[in-house]
N, CA, C and O atoms as a GROMACS GRO file, in nm:
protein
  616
    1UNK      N    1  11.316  13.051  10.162
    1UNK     CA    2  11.356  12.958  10.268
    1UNK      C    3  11.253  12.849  10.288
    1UNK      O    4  11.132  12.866  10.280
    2UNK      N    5  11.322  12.719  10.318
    2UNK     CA    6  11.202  12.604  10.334
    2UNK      C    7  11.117  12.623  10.531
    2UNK      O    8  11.156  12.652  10.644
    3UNK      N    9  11.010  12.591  10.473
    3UNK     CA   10  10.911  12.640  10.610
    3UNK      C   11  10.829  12.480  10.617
    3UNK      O   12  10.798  12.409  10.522
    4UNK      N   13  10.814  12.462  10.719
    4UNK     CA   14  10.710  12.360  10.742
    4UNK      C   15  10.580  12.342  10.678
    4UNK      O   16  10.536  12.233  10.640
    5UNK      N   17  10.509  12.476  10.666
    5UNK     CA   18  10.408  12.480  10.558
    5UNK      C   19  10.413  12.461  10.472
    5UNK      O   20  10.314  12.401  10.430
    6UNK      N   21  10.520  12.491  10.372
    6UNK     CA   22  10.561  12.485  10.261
    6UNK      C   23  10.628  12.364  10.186
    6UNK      O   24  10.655  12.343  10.068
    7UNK      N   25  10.641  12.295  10.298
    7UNK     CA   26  10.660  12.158  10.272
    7UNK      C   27  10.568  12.025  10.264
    7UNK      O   28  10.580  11.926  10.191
    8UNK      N   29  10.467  12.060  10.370
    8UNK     CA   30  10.375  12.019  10.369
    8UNK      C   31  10.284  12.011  10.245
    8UNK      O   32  10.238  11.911  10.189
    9UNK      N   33  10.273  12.118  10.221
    9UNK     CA   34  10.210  12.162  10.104
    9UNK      C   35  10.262  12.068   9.981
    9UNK      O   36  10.186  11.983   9.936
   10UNK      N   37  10.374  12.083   9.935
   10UNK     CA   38  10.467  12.036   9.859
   10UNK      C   39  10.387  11.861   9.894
   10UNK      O   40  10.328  11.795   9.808
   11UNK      N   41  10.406  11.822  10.027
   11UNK     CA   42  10.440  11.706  10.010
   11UNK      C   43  10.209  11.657  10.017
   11UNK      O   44  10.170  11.588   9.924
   12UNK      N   45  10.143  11.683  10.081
   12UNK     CA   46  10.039  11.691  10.039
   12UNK      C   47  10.012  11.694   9.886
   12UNK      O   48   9.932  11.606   9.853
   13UNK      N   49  10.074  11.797   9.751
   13UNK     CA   50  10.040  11.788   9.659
   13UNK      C   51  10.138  11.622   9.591
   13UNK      O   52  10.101  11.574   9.484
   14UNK      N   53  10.231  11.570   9.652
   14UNK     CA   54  10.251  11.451   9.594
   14UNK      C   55  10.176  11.320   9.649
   14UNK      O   56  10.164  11.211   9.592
   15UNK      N   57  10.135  11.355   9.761
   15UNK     CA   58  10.046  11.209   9.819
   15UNK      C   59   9.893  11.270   9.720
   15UNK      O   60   9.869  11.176   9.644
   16UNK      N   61   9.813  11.356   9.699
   16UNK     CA   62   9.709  11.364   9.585
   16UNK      C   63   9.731  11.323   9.503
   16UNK      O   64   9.643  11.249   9.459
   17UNK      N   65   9.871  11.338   9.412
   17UNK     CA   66   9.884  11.326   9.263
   17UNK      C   67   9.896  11.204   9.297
   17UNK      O   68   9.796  11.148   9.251
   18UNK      N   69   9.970  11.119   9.358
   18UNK     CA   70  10.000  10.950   9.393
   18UNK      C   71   9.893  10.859   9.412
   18UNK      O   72   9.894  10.744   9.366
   19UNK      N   73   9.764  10.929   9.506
   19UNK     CA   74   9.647  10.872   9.485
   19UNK      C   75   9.541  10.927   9.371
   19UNK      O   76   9.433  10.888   9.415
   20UNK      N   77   9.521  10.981   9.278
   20UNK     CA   78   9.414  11.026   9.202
   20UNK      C   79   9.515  10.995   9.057
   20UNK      O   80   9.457  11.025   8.952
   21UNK      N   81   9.652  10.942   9.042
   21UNK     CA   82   9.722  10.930   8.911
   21UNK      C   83   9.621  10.818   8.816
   21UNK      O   84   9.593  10.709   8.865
   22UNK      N   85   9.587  10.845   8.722
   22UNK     CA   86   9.553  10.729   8.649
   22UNK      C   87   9.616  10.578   8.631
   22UNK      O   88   9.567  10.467   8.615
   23UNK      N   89   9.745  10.631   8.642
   23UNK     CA   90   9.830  10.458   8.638
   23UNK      C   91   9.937  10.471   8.772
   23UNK      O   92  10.021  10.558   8.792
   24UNK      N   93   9.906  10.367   8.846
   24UNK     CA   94   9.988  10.400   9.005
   24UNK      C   95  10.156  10.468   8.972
   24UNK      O   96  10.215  10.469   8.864
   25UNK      N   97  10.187  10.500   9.053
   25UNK     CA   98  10.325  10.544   9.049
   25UNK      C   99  10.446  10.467   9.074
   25UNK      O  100  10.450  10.538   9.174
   26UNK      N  101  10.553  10.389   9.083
   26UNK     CA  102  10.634  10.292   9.108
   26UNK      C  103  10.699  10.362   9.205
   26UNK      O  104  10.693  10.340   9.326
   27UNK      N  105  10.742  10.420   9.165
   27UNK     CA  106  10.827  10.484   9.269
   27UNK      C  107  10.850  10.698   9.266
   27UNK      O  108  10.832  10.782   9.178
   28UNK      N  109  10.883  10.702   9.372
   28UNK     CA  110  10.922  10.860   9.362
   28UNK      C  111  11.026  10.845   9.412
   28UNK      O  112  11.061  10.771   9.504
   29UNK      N  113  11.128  10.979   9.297
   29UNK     CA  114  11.264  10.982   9.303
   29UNK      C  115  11.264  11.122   9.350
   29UNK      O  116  11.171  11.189   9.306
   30UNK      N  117  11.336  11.175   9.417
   30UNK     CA  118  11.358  11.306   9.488
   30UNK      C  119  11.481  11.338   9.426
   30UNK      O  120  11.572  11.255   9.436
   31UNK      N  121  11.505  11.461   9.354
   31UNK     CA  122  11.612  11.465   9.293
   31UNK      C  123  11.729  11.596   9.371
   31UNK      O  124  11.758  11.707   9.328
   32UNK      N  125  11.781  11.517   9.515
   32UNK     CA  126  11.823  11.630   9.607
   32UNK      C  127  11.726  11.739   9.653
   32UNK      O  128  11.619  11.778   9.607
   33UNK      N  129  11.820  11.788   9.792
   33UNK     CA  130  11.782  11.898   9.822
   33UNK      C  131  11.636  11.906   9.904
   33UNK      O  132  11.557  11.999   9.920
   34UNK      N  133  11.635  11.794   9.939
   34UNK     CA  134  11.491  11.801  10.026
   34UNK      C  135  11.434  11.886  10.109
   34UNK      O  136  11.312  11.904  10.121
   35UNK      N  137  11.545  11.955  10.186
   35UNK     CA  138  11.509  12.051  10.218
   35UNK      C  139  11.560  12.234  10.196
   35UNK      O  140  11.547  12.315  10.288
   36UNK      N  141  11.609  12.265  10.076
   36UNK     CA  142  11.619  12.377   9.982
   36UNK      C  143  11.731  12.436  10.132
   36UNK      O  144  11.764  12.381  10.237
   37UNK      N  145  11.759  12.561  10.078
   37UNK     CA  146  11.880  12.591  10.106
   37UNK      C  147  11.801  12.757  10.207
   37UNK      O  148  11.711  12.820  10.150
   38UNK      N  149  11.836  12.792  10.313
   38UNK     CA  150  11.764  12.896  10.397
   38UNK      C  151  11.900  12.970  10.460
   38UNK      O  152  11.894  13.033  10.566
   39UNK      N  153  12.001  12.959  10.395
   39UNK     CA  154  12.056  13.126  10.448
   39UNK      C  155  12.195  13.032  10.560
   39UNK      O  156  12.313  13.067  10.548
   40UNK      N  157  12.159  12.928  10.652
   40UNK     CA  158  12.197  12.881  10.752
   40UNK      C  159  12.291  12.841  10.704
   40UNK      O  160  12.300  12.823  10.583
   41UNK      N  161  12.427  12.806  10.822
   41UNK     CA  162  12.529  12.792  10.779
   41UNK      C  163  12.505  12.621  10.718
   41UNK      O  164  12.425  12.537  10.759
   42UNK      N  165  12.616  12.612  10.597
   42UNK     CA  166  12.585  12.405  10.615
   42UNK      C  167  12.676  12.319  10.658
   42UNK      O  168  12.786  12.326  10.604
   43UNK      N  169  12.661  12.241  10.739
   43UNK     CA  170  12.710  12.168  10.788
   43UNK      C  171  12.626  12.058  10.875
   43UNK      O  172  12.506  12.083  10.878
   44UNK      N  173  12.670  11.934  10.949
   44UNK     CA  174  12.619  11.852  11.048
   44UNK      C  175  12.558  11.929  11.104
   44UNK      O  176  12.442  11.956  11.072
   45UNK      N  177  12.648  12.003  11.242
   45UNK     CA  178  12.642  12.081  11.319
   45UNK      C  179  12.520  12.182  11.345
   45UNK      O  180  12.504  12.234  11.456
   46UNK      N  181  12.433  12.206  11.236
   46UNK     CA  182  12.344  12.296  11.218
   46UNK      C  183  12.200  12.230  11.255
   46UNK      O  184  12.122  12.162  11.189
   47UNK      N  185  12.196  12.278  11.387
   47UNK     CA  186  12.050  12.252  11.447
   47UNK      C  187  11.936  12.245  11.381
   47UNK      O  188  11.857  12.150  11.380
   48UNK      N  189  11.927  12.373  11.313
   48UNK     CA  190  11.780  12.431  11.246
   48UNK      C  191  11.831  12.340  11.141
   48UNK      O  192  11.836  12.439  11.069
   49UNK      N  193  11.870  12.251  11.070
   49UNK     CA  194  11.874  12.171  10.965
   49UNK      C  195  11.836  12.055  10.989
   49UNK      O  196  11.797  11.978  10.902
   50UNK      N  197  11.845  12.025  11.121
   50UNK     CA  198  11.807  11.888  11.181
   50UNK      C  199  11.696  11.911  11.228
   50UNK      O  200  11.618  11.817  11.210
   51UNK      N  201  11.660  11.986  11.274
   51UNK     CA  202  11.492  11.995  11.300
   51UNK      C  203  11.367  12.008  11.190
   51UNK      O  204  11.251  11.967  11.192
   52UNK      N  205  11.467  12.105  11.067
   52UNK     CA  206  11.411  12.078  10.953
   52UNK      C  207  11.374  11.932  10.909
   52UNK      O  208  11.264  11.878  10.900
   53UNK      N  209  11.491  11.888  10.886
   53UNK     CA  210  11.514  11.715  10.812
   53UNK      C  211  11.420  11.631  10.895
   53UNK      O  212  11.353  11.556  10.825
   54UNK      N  213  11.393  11.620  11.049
   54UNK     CA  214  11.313  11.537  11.128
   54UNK      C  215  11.151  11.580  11.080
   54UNK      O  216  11.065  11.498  11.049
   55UNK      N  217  11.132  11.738  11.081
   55UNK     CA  218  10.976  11.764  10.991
   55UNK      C  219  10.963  11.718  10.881
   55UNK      O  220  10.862  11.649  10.873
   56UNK      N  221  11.019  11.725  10.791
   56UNK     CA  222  11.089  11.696  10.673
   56UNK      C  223  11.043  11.505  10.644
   56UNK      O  224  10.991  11.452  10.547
   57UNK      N  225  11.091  11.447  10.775
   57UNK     CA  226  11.056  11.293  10.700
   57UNK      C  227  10.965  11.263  10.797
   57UNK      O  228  10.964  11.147  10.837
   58UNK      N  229  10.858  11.371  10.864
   58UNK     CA  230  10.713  11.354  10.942
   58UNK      C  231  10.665  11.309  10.819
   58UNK      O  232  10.627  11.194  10.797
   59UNK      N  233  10.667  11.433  10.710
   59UNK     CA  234  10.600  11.502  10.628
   59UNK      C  235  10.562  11.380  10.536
   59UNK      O  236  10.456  11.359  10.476
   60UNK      N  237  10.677  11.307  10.542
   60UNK     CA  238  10.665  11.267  10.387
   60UNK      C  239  10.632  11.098  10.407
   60UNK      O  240  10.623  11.014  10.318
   61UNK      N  241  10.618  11.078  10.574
   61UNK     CA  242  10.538  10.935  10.570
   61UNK      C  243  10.443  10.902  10.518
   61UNK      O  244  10.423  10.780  10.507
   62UNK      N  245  10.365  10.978  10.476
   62UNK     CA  246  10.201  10.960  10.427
   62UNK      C  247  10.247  10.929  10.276
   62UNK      O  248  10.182  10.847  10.212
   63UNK      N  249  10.335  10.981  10.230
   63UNK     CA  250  10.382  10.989  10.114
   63UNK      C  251  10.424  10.774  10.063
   63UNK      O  252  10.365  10.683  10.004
   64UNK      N  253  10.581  10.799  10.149
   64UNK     CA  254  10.657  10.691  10.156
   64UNK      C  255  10.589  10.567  10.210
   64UNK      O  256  10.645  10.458  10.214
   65UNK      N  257  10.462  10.591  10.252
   65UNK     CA  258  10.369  10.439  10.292
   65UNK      C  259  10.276  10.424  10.184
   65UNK      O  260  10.208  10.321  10.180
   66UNK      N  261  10.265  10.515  10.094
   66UNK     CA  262  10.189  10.427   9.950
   66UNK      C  263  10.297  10.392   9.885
   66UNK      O  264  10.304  10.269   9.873
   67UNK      N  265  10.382  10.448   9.841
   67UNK     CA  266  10.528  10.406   9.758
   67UNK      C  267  10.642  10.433   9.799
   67UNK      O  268  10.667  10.522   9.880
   68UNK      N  269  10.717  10.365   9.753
   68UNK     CA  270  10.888  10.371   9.770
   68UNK      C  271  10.894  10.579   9.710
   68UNK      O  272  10.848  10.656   9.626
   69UNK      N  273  10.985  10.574   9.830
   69UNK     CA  274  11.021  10.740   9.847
   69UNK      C  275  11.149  10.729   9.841
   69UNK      O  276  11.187  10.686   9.950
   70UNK      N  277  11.272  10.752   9.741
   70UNK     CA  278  11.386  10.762   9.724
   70UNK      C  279  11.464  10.877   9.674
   70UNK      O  280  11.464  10.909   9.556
   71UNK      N  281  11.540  10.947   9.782
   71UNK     CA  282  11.578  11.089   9.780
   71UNK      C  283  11.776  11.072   9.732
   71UNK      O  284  11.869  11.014   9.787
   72UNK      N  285  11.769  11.144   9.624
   72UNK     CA  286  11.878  11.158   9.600
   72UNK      C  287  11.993  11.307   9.657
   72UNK      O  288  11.949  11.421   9.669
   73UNK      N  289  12.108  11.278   9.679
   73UNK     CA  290  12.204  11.354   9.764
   73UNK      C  291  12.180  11.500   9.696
   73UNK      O  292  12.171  11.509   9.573
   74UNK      N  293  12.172  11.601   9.771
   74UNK     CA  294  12.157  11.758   9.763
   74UNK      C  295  12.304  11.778   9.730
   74UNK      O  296  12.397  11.702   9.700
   75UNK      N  297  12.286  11.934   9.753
   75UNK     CA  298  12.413  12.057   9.760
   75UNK      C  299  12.498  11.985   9.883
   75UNK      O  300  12.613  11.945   9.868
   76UNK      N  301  12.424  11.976  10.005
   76UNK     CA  302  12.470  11.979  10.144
   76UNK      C  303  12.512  11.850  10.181
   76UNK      O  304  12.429  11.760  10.168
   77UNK      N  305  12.658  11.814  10.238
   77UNK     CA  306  12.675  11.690  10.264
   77UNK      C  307  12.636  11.582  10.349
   77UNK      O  308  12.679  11.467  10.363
   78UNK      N  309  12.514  11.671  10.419
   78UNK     CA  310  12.437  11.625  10.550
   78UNK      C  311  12.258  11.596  10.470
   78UNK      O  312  12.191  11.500  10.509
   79UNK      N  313  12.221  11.660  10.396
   79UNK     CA  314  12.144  11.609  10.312
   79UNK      C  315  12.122  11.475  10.233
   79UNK      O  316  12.038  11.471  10.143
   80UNK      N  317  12.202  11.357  10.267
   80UNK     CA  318  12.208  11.261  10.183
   80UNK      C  319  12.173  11.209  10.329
   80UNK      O  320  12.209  11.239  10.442
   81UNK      N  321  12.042  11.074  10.247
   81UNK     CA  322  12.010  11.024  10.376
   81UNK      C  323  11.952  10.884  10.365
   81UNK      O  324  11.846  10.824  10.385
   82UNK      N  325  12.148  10.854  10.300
   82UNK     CA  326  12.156  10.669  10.247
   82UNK      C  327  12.050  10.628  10.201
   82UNK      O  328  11.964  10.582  10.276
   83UNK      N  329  12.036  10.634  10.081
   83UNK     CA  330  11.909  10.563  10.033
   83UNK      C  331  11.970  10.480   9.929
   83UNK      O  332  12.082  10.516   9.892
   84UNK      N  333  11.906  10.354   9.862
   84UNK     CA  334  11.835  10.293   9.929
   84UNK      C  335  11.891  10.228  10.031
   84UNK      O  336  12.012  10.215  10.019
   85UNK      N  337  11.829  10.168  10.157
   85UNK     CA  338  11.857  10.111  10.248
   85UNK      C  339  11.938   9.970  10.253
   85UNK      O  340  11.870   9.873  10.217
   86UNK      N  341  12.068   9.943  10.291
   86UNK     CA  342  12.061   9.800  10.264
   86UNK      C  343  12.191   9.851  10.160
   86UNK      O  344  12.210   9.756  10.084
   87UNK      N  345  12.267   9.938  10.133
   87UNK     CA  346  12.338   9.948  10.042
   87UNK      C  347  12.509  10.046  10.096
   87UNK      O  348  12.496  10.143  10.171
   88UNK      N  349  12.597  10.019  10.066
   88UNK     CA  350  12.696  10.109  10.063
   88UNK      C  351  12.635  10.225  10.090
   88UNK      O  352  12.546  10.260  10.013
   89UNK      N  353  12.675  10.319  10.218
   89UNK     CA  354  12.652  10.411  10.249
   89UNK      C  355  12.770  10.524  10.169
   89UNK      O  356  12.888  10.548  10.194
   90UNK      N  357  12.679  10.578  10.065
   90UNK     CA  358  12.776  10.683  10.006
   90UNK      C  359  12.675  10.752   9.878
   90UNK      O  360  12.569  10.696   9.847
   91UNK      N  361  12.708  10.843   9.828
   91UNK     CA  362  12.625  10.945   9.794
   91UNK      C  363  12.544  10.920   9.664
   91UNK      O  364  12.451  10.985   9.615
   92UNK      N  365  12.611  10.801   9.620
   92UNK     CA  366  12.551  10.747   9.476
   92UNK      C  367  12.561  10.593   9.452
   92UNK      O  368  12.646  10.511   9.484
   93UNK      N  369  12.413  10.579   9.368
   93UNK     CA  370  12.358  10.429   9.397
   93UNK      C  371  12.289  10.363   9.274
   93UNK      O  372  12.289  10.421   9.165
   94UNK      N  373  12.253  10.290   9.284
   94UNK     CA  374  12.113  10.220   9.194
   94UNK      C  375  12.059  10.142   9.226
   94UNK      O  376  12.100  10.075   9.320
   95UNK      N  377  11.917  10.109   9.152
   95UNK     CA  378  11.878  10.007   9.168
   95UNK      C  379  11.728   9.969   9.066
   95UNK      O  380  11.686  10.054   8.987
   96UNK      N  381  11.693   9.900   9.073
   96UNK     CA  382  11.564   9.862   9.001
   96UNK      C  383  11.437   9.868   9.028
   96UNK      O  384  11.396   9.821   9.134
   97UNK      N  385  11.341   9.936   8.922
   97UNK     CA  386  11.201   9.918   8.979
   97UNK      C  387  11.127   9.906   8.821
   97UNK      O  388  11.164   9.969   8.722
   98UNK      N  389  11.007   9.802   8.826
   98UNK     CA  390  10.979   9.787   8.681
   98UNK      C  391  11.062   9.722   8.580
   98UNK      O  392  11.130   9.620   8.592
   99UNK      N  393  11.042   9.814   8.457
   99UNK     CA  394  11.130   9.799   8.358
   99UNK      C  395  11.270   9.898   8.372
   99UNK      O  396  11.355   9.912   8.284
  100UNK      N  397  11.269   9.945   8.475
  100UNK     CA  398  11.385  10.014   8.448
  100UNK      C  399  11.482  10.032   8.580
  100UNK      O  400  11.433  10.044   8.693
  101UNK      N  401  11.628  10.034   8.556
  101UNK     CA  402  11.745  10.048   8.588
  101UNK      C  403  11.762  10.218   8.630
  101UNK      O  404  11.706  10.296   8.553
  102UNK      N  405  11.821  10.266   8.725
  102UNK     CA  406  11.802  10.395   8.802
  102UNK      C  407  11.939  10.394   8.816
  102UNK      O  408  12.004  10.298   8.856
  103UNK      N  409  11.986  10.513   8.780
  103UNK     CA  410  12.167  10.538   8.819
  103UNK      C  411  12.175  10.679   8.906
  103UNK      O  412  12.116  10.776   8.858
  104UNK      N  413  12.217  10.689   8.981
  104UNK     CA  414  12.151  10.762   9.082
  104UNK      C  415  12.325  10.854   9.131
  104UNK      O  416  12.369  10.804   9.235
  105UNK      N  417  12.399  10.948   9.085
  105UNK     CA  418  12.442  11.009   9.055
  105UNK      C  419  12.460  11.144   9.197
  105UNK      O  420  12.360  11.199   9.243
  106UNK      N  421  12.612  11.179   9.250
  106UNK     CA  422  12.588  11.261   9.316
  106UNK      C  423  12.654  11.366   9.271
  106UNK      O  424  12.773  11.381   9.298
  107UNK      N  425  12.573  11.469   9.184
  107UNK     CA  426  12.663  11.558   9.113
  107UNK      C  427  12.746  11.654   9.180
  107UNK      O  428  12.840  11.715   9.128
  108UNK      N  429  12.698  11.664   9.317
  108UNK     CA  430  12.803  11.728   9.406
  108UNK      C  431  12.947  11.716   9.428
  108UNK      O  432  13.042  11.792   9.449
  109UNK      N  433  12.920  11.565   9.414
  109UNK     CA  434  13.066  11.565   9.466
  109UNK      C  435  13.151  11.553   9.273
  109UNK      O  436  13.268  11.550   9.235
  110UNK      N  437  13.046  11.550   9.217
  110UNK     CA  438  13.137  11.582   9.056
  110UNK      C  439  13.220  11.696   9.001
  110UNK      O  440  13.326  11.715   8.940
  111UNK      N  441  13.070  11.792   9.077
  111UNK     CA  442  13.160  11.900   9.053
  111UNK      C  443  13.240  11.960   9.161
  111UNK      O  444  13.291  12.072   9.153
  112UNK      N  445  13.248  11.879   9.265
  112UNK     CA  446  13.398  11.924   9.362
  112UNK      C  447  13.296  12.042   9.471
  112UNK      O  448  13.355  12.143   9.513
  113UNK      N  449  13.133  12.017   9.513
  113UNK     CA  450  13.099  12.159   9.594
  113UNK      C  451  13.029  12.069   9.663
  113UNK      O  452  12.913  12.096   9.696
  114UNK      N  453  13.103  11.918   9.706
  114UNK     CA  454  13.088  11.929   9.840
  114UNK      C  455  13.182  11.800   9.896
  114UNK      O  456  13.229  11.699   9.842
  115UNK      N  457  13.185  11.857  10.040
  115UNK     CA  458  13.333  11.775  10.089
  115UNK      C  459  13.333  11.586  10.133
  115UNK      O  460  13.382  11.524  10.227
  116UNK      N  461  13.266  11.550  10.034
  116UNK     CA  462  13.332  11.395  10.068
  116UNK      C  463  13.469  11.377  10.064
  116UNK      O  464  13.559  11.456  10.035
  117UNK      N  465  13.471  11.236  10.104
  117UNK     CA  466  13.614  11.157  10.069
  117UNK      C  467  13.740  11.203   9.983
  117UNK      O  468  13.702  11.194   9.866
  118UNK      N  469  13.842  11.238   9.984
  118UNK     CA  470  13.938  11.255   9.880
  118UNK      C  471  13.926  11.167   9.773
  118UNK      O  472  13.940  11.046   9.795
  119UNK      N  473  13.895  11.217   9.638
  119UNK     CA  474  13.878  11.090   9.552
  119UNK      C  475  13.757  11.040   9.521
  119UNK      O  476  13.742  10.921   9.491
  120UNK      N  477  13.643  11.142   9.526
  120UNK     CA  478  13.496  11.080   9.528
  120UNK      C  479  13.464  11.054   9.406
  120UNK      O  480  13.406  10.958   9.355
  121UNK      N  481  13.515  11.168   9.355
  121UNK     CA  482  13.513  11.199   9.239
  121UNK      C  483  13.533  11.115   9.101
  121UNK      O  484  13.444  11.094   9.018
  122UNK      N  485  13.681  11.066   9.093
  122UNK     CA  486  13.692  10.964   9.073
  122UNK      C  487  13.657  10.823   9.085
  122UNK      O  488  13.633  10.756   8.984
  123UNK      N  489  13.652  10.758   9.235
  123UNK     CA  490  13.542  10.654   9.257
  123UNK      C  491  13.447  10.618   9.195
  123UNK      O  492  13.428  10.508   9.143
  124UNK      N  493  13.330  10.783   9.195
  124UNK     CA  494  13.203  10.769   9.143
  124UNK      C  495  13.203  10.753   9.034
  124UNK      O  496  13.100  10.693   9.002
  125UNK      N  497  13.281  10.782   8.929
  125UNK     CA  498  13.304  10.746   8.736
  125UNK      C  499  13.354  10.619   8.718
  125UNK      O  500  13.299  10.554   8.628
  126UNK      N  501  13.485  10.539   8.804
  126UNK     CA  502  13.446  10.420   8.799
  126UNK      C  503  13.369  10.347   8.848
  126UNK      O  504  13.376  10.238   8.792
  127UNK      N  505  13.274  10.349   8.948
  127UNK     CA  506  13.156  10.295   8.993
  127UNK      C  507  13.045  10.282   8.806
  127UNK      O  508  13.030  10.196   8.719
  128UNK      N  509  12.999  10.414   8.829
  128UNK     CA  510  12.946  10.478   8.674
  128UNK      C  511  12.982  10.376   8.585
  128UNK      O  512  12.908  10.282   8.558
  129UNK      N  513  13.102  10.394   8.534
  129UNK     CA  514  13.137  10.264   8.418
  129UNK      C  515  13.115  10.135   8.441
  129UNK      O  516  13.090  10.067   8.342
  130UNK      N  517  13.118  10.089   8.533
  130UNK     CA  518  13.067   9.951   8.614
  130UNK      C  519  12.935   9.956   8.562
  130UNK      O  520  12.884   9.907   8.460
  131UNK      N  521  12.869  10.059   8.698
  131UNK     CA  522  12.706  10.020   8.616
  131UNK      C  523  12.631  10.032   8.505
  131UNK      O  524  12.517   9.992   8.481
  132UNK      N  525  12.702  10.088   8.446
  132UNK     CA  526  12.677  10.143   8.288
  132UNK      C  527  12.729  10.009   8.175
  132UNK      O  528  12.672   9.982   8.069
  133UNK      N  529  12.860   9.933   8.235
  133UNK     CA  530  12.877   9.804   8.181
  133UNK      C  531  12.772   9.679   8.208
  133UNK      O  532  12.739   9.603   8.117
  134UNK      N  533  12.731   9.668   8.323
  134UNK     CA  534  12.610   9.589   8.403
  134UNK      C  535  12.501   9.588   8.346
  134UNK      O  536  12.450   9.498   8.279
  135UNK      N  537  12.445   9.733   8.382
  135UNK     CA  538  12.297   9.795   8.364
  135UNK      C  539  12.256   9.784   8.191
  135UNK      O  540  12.153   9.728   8.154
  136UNK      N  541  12.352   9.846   8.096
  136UNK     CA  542  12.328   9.836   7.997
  136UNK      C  543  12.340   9.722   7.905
  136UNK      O  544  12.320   9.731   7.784
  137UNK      N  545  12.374   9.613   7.969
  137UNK     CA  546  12.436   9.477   7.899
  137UNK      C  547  12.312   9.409   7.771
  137UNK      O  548  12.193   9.435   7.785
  138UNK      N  549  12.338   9.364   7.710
  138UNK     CA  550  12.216   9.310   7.620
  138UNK      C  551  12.120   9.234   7.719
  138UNK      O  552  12.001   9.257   7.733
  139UNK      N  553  12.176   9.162   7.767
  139UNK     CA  554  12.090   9.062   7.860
  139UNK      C  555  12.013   9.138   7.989
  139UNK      O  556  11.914   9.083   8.039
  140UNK      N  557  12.060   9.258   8.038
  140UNK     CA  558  12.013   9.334   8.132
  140UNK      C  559  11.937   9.450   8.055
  140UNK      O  560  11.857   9.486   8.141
  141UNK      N  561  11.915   9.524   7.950
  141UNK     CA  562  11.863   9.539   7.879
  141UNK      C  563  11.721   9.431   7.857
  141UNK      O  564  11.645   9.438   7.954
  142UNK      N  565  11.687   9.362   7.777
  142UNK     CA  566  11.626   9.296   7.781
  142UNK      C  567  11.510   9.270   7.891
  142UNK      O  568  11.392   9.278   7.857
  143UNK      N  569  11.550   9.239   8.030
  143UNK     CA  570  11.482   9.214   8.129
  143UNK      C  571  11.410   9.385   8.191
  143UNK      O  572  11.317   9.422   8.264
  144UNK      N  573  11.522   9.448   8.105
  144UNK     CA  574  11.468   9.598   8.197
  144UNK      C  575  11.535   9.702   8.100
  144UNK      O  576  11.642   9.762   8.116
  145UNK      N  577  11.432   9.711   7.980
  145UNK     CA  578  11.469   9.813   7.886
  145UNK      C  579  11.552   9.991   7.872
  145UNK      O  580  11.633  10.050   7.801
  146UNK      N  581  11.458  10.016   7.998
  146UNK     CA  582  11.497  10.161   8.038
  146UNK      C  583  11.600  10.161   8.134
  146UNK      O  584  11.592  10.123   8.251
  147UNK      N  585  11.688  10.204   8.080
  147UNK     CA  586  11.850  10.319   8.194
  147UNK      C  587  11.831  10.454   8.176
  147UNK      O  588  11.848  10.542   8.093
  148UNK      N  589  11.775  10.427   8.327
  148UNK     CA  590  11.804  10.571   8.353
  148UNK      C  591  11.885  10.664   8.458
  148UNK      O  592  11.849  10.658   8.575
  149UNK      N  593  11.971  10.732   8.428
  149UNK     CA  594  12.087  10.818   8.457
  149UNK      C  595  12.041  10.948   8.527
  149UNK      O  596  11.994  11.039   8.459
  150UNK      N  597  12.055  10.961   8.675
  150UNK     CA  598  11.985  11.109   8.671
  150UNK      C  599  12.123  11.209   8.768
  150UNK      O  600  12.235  11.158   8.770
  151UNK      N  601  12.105  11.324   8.830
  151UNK     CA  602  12.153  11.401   8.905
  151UNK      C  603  12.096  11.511   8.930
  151UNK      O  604  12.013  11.562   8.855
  152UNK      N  605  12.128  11.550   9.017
  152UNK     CA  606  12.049  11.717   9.111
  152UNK      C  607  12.103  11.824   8.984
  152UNK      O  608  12.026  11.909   8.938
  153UNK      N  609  12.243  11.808   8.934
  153UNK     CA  610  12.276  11.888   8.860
  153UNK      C  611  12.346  11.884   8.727
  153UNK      O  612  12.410  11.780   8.705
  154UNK      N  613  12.347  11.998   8.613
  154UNK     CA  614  12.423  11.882   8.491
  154UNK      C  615  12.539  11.900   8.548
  154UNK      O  616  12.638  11.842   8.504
   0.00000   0.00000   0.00000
């Protein structure tokens, strides 16, 4: 079960590695699940999840004020917590940092285990082919060599 200590901890060992890395970090990608799964029922509704999630982004200011902190959508449909800012609020996104293109993928709702929209499913593969037509273009290529494709799950 996720504990406040244990997060801390967690998130302490990424603000060290972020300051002592040999070559700075661009960004950190959180790949879901920020706060792991403890038995509790899931839903909004669930107190101890919200008190979690509020420790949860104490924790990780120290973090998110040297670099961009970008958390991708968990198991739980209350776990997604619109990132990046400034964008269609919905469970999957992209965007750019560096040389590279970020496709940001909510495998939850791919594989149907968790309750968005009727049709997320779909949406999100033509979204996908969009940015995959965009992102990968010769000319977008070029400016930003690396696409990269990720998700919480295959």
């Amino acid at each position: 079960p996720w504990d406040v200590a244990r997060g801390a901890a967690t998130v302490d060992n990424a603000v060290a590695a972020a300051a002592t890395a040999p070559e700075p970090a661009s960004v950190v990608l959180h790949l879901g699940d920020l706060l792991g799964e403890d038995g509790s029922k899931k839903g909004a509704e669930d107190e101890s999840h919200h008190r979690r999630r509020s420790q949860m982004a104490v924790l990780l200011q120290p973090l998110a004020s040297l670099i961009p902190y970008i958390a991708s959508p968990g198991s739980r449909p209350d776990d997604f917590w619109g990132m990046p800012l400034g964008r269609p609020r919905r469970p999957w996104f992209s965007f750019s940092v560096g040389l590279a293109s970020l496709v940001v993928l909510c495998s939850a709702t791919l594989l149907g285990t968790a309750p968005f929209e009727r049709g997320a499913a779909e949406k999100q593969l033509a979204w996908l082919a969009q940015e995959l037509a965009k992102r990968g273009s010769p000319e977008a290529r070029r400016r930003r060599p690396w696409l990269v494709v990720v998700g919480r799950a295959p």
